[in-house]
C-alpha angles and dihedrals in degrees: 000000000000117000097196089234086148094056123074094182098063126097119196113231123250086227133079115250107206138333141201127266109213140160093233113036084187100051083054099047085054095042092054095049095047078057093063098233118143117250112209098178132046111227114274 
């Protein structure tokens, strides 16, 4: 995903933007974790 880096102008919304349906929210949460991407928010 683009972080706007580039963009001084942007400002990232306080809100959350989408988010994943899955039969096991903790398969995912490990899934995406083995994948090395950076989680900023615990799951709520």
């Amino acid at each position: 995903m683009d972080d706007h880096s580039f963009d001084p102008d942007f400002h990232p919304s306080d809100h959350v933007l989408f988010n994943f349906i899955v039969q096991d929210i903790d398969e995912a949460y490990e899934f995406v974790q083995s994948k090395g991407i950076t989680i900023i928010r615990e799951i709520e």
